[in-house]
PDB file of N, CA, C and O in Angstrom:
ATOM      1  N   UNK A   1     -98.170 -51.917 -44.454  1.00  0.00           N
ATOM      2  CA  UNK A   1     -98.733 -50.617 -44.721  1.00  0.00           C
ATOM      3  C   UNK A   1     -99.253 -49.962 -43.437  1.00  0.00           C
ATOM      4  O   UNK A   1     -98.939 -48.824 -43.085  1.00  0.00           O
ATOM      5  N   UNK A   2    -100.279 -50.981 -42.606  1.00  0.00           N
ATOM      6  CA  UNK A   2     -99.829 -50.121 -41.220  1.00  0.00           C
ATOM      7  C   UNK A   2     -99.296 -49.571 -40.227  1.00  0.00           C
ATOM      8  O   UNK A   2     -99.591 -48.700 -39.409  1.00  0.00           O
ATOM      9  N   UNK A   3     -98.123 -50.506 -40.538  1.00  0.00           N
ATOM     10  CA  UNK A   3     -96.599 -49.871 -39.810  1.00  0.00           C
ATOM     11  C   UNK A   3     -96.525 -48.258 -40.258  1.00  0.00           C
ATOM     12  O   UNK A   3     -96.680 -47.313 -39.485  1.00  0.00           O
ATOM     13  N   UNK A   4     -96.288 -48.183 -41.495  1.00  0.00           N
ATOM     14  CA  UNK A   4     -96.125 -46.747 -42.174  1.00  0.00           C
ATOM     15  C   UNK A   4     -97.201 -45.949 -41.350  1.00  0.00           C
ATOM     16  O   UNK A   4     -96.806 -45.099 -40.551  1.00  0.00           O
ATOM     17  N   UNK A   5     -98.571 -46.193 -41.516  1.00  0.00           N
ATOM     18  CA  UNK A   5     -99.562 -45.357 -41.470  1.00  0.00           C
ATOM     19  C   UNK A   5     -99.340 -44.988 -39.605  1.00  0.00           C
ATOM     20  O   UNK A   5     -99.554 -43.820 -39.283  1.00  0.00           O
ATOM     21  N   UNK A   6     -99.029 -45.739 -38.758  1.00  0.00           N
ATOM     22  CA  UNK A   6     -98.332 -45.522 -37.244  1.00  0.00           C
ATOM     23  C   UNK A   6     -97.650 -44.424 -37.538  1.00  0.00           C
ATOM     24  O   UNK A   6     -98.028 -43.270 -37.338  1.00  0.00           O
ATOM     25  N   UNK A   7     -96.282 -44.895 -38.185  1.00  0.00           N
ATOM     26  CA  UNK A   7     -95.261 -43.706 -37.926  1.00  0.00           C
ATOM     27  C   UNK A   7     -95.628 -42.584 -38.269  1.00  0.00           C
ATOM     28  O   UNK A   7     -95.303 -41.605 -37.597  1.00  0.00           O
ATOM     29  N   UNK A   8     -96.669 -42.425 -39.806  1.00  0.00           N
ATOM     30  CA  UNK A   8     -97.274 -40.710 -40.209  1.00  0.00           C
ATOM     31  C   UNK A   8     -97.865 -40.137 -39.047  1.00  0.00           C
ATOM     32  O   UNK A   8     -97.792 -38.933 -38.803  1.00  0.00           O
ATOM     33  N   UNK A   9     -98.549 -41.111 -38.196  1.00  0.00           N
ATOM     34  CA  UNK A   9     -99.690 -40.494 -37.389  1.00  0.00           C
ATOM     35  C   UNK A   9     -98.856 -40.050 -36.351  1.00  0.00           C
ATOM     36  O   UNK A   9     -98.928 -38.847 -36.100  1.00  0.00           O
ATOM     37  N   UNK A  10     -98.032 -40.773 -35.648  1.00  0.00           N
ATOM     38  CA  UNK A  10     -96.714 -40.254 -34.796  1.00  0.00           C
ATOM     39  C   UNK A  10     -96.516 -39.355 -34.909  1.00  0.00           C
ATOM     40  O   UNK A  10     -96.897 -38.491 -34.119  1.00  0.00           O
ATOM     41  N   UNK A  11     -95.574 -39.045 -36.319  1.00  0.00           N
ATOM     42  CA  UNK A  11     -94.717 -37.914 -36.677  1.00  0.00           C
ATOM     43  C   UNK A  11     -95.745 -36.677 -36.568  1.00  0.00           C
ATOM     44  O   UNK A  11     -95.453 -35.559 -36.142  1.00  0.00           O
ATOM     45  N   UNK A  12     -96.967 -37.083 -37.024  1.00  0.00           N
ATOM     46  CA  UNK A  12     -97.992 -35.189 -37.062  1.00  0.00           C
ATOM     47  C   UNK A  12     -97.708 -35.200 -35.302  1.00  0.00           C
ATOM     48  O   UNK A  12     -97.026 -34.337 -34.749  1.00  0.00           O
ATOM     49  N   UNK A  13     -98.263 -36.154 -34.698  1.00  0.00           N
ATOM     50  CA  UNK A  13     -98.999 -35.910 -33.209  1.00  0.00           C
ATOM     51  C   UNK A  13     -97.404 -35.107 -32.783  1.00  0.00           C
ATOM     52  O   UNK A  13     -97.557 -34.475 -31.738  1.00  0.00           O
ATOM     53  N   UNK A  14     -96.194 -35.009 -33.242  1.00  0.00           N
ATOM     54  CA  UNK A  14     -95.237 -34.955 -32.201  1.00  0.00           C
ATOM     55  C   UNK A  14     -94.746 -33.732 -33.040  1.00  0.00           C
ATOM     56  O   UNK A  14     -93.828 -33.036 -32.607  1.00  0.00           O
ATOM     57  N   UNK A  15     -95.311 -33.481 -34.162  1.00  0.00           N
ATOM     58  CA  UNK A  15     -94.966 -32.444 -34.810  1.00  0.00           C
ATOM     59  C   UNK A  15     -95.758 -30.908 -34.131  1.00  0.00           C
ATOM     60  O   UNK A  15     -95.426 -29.727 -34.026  1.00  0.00           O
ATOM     61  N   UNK A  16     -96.899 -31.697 -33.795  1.00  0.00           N
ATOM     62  CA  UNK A  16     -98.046 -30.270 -33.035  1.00  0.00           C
ATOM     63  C   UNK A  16     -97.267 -30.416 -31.876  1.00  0.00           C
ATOM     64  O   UNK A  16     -96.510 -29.447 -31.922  1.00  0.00           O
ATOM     65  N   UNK A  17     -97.002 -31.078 -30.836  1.00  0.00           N
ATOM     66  CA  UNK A  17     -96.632 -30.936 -29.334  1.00  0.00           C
ATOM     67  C   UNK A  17     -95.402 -29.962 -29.487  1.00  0.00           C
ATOM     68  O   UNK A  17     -95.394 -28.902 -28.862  1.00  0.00           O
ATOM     69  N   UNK A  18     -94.262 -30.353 -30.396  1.00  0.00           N
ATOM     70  CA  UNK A  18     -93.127 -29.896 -29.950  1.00  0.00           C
ATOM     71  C   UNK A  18     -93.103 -28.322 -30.130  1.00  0.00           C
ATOM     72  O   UNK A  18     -93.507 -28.036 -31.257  1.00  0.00           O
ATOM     73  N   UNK A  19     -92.840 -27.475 -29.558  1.00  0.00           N
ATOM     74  CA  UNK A  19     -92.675 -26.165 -29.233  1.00  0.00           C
ATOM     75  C   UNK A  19     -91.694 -25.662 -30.473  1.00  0.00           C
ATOM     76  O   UNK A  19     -90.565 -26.055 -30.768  1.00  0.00           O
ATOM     77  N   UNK A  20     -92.689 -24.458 -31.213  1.00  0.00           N
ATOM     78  CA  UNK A  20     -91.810 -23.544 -32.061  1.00  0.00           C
ATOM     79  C   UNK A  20     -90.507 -22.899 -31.057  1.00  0.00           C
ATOM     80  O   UNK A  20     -90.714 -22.339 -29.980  1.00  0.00           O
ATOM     81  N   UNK A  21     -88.979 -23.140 -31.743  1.00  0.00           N
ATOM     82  CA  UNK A  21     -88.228 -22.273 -31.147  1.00  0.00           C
ATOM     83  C   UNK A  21     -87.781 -20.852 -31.648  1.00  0.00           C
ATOM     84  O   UNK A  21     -87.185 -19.913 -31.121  1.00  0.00           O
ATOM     85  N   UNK A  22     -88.250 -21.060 -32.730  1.00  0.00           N
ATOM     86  CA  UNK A  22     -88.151 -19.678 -33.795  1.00  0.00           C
ATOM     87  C   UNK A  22     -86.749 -18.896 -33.306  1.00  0.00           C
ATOM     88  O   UNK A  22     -86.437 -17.951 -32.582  1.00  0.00           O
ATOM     89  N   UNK A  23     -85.981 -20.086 -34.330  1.00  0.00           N
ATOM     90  CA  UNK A  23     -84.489 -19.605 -34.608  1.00  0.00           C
ATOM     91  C   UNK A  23     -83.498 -18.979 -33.342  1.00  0.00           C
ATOM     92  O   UNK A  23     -82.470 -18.305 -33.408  1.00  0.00           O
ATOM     93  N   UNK A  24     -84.166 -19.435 -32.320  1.00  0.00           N
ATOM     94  CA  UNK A  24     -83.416 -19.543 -30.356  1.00  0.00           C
ATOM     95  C   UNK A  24     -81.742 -20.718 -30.665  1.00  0.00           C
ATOM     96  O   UNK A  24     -81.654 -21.512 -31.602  1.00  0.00           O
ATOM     97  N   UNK A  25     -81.130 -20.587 -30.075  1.00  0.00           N
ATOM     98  CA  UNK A  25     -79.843 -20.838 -29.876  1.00  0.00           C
ATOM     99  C   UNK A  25     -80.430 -22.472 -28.580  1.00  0.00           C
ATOM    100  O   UNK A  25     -81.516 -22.583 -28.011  1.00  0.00           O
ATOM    101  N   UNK A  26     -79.722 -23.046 -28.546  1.00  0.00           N
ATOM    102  CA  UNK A  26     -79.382 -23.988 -27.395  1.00  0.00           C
ATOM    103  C   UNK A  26     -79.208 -23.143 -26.006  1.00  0.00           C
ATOM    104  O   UNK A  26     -79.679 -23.442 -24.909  1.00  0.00           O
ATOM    105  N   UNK A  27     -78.704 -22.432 -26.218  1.00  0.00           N
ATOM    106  CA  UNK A  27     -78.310 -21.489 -25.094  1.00  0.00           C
ATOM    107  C   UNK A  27     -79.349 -20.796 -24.834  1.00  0.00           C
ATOM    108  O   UNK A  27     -79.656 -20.797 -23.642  1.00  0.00           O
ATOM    109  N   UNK A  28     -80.025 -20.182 -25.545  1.00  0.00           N
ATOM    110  CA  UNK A  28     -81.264 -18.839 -25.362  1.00  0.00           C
ATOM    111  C   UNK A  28     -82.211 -19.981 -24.879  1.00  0.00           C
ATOM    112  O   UNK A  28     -82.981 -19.508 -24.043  1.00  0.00           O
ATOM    113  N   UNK A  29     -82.360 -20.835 -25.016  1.00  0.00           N
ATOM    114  CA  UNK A  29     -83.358 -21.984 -24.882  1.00  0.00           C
ATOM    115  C   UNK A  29     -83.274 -22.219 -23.432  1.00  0.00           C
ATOM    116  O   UNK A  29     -84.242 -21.927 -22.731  1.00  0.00           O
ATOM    117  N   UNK A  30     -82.346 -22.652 -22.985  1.00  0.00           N
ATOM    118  CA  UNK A  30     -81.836 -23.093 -21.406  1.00  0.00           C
ATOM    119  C   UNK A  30     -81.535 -21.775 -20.756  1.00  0.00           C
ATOM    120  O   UNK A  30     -81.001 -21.803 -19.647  1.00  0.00           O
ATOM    121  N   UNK A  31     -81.745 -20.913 -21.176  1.00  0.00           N
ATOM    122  CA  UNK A  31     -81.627 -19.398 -20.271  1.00  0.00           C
ATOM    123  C   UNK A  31     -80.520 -19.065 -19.686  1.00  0.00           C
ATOM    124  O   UNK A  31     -80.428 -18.643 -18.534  1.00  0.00           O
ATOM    125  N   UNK A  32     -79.027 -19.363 -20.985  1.00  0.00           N
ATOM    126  CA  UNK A  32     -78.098 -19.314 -20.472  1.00  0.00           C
ATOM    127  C   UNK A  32     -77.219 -17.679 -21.198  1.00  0.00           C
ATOM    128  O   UNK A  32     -76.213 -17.149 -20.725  1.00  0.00           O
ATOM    129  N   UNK A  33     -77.673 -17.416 -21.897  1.00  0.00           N
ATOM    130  CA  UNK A  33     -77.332 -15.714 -22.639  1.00  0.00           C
ATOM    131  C   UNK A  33     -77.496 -14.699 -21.920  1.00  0.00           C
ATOM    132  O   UNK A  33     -78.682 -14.485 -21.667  1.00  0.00           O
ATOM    133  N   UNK A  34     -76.992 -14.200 -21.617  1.00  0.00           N
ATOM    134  CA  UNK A  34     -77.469 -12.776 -20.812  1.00  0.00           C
ATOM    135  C   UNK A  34     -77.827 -11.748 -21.683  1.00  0.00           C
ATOM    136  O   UNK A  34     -77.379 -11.667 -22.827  1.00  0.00           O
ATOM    137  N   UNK A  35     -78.755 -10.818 -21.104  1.00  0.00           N
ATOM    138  CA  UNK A  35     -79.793 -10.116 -22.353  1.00  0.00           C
ATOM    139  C   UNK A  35     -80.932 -10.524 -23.309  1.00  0.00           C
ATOM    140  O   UNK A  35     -81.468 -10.024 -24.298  1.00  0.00           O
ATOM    141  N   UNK A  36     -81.086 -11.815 -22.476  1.00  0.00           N
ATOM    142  CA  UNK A  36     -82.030 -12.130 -23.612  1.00  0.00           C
ATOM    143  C   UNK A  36     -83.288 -12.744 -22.672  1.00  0.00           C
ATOM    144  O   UNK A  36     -83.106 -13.646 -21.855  1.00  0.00           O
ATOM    145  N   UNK A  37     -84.598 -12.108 -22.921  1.00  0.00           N
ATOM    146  CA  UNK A  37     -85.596 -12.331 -21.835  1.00  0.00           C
ATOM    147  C   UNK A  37     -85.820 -13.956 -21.127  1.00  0.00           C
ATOM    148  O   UNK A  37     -86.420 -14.275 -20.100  1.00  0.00           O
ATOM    149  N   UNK A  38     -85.203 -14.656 -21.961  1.00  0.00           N
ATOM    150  CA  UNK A  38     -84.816 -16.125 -20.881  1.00  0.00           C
ATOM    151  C   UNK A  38     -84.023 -16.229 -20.128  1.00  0.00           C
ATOM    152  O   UNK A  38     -84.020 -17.259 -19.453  1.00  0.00           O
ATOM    153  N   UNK A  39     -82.934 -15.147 -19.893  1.00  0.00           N
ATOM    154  CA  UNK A  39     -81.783 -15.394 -18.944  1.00  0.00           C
ATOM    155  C   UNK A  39     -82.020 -15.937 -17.533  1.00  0.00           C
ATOM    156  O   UNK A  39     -82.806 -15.210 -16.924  1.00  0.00           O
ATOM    157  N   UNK A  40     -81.722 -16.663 -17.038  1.00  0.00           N
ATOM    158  CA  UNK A  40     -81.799 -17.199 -15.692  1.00  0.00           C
ATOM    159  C   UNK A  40     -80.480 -17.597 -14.709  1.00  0.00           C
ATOM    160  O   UNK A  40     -79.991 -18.726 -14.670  1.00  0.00           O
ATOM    161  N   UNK A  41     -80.074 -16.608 -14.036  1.00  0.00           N
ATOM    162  CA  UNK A  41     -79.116 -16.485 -13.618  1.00  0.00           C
ATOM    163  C   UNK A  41     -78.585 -17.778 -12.656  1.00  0.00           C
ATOM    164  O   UNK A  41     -77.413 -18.046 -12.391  1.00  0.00           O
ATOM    165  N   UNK A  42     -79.505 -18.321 -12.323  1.00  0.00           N
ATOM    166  CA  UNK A  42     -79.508 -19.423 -11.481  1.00  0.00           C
ATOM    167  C   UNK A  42     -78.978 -20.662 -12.409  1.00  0.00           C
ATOM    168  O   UNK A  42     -78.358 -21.628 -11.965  1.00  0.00           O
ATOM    169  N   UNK A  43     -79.375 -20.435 -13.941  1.00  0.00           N
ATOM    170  CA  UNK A  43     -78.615 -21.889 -14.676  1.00  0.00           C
ATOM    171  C   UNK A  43     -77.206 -21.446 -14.854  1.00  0.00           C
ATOM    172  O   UNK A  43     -76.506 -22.346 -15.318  1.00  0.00           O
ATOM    173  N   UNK A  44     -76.550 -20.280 -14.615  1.00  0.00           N
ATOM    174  CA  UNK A  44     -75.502 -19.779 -14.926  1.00  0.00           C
ATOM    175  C   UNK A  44     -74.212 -20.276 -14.261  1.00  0.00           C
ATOM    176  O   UNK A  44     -74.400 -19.566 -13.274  1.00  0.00           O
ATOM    177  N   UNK A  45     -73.063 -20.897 -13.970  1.00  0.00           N
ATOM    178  CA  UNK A  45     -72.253 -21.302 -12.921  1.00  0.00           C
ATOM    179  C   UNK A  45     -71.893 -20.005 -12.488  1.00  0.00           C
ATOM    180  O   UNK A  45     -72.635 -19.124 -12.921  1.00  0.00           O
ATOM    181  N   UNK A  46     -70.827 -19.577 -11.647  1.00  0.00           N
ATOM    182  CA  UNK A  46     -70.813 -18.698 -10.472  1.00  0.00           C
ATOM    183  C   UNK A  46     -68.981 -18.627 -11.833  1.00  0.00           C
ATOM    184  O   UNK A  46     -68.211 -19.567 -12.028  1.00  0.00           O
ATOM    185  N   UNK A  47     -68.892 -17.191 -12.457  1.00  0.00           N
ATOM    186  CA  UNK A  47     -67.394 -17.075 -12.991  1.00  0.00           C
ATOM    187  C   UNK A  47     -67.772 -17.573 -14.422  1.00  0.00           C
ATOM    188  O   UNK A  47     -66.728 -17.898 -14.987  1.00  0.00           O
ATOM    189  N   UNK A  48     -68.459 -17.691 -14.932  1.00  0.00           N
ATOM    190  CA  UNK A  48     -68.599 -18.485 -16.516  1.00  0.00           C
ATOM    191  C   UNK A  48     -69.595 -17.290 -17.176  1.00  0.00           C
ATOM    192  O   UNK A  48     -70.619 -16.931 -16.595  1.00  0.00           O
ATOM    193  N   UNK A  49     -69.160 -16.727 -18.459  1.00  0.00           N
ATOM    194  CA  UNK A  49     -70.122 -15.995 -19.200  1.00  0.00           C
ATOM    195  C   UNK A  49     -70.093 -17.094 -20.260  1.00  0.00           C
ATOM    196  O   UNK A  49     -69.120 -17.676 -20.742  1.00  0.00           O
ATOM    197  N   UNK A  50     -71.591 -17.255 -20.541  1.00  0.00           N
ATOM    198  CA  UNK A  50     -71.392 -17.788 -21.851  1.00  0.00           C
ATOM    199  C   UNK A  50     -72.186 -17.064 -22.765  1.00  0.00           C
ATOM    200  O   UNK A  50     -73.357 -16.683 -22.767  1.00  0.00           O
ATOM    201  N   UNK A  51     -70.504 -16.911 -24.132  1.00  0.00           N
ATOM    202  CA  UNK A  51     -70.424 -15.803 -25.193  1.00  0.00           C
ATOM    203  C   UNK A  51     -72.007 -16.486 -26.636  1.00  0.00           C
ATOM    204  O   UNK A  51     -72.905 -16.979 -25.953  1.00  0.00           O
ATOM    205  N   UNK A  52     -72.215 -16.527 -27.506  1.00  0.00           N
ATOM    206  CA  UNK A  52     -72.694 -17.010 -28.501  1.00  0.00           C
ATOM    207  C   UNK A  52     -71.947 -18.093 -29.043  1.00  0.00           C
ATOM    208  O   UNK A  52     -70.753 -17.897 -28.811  1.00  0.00           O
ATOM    209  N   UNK A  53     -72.149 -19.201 -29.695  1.00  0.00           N
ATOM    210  CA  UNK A  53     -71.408 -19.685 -29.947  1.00  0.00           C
ATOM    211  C   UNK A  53     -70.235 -19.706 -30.843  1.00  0.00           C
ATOM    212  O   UNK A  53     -69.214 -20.392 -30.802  1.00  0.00           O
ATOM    213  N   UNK A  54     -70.595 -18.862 -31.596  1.00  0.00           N
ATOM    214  CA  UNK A  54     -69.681 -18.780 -32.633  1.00  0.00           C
ATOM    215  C   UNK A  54     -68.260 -17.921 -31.173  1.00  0.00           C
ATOM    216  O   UNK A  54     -67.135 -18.422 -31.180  1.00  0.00           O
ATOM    217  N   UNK A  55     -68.405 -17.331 -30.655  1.00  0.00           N
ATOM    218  CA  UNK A  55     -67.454 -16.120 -29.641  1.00  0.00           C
ATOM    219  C   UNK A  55     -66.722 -17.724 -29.343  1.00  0.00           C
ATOM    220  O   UNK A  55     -65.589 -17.711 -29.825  1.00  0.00           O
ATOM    221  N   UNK A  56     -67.030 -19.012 -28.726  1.00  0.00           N
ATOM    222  CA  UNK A  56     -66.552 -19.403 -28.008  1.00  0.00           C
ATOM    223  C   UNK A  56     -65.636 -20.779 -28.617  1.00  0.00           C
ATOM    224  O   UNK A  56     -66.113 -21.794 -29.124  1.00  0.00           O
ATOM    225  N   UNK A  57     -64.579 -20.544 -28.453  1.00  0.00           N
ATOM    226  CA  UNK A  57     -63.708 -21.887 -29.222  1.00  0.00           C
ATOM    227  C   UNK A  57     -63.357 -22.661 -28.541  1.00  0.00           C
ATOM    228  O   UNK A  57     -63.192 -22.336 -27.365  1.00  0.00           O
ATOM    229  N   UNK A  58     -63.101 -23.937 -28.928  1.00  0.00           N
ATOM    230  CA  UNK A  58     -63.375 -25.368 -28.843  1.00  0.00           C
ATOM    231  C   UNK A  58     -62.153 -25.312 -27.282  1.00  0.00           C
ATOM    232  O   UNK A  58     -62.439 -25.544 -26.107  1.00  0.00           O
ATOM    233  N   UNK A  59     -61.093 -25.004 -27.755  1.00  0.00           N
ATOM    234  CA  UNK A  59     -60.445 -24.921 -26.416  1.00  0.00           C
ATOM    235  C   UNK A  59     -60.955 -24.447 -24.706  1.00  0.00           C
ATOM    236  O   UNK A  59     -60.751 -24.958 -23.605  1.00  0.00           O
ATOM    237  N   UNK A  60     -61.739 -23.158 -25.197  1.00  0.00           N
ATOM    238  CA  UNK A  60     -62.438 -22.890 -24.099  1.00  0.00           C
ATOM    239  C   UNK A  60     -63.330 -23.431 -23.377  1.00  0.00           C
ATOM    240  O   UNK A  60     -63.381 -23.342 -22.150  1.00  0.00           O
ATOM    241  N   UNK A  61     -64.441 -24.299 -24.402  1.00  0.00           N
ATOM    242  CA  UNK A  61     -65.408 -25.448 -23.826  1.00  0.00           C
ATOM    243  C   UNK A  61     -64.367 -26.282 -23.332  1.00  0.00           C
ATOM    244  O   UNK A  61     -64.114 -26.063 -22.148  1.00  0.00           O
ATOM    245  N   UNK A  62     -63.687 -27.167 -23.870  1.00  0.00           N
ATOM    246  CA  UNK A  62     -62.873 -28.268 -22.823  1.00  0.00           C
ATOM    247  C   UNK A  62     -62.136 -27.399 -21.679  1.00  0.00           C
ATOM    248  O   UNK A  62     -62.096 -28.141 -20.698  1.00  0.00           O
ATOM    249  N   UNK A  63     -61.640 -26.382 -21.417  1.00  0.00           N
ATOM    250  CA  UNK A  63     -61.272 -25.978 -20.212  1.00  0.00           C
ATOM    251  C   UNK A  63     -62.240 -25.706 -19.559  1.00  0.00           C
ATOM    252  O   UNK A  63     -62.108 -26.069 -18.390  1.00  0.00           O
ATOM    253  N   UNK A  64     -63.247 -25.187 -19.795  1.00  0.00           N
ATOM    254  CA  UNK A  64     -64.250 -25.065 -18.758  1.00  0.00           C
ATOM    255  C   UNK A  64     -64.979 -26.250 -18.438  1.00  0.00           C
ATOM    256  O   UNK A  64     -65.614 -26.070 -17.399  1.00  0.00           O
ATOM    257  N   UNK A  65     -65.162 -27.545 -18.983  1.00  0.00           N
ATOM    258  CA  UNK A  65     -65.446 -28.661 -18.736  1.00  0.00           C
ATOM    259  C   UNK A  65     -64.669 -29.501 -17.807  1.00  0.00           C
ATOM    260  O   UNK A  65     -65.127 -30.277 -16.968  1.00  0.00           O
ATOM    261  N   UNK A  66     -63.540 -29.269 -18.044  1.00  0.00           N
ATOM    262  CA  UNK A  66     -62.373 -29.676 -16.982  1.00  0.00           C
ATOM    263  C   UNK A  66     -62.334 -29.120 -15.984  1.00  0.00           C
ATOM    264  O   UNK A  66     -62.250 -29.812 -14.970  1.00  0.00           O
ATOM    265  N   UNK A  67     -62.363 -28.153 -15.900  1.00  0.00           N
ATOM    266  CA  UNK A  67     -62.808 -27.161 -14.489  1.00  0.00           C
ATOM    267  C   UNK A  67     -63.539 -27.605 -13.374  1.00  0.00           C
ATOM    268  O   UNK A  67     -63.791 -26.829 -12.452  1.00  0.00           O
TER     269      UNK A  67
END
């Protein structure tokens, strides 16, 4: 039973730390969208837009990974 009562107390403590993303993308997160007040041109490679995800198909990630 104190095993359990660890993991509840865990789960709150890591539940307050972790940062609301309020419905942010992976991308908007890492400041990789352009237009969107996280953009950071510096995480951007030099020739790569990256579209939303849904814009971008599976072919295009592996070519640009290969790249």
């Amino acid at each position: 039973m104190e095993i359990y009562a660890v993991f509840m107390f865990a789960g709150i403590f890591t539940t307050l730390l972790i940062p609301e993303t309020k419905r942010k993308t992976l991308e908007q997160l890492a400041g990789e969208v352009e237009g969107t007040p996280e953009f950071d041109p510096s995480n951007v490679r030099a020739g790569t837009h990256h579209k939303s995800s849904v814009d971008v198909s599976a072919d295009e990630i592996i070519a640009e990974k290969m790249a």
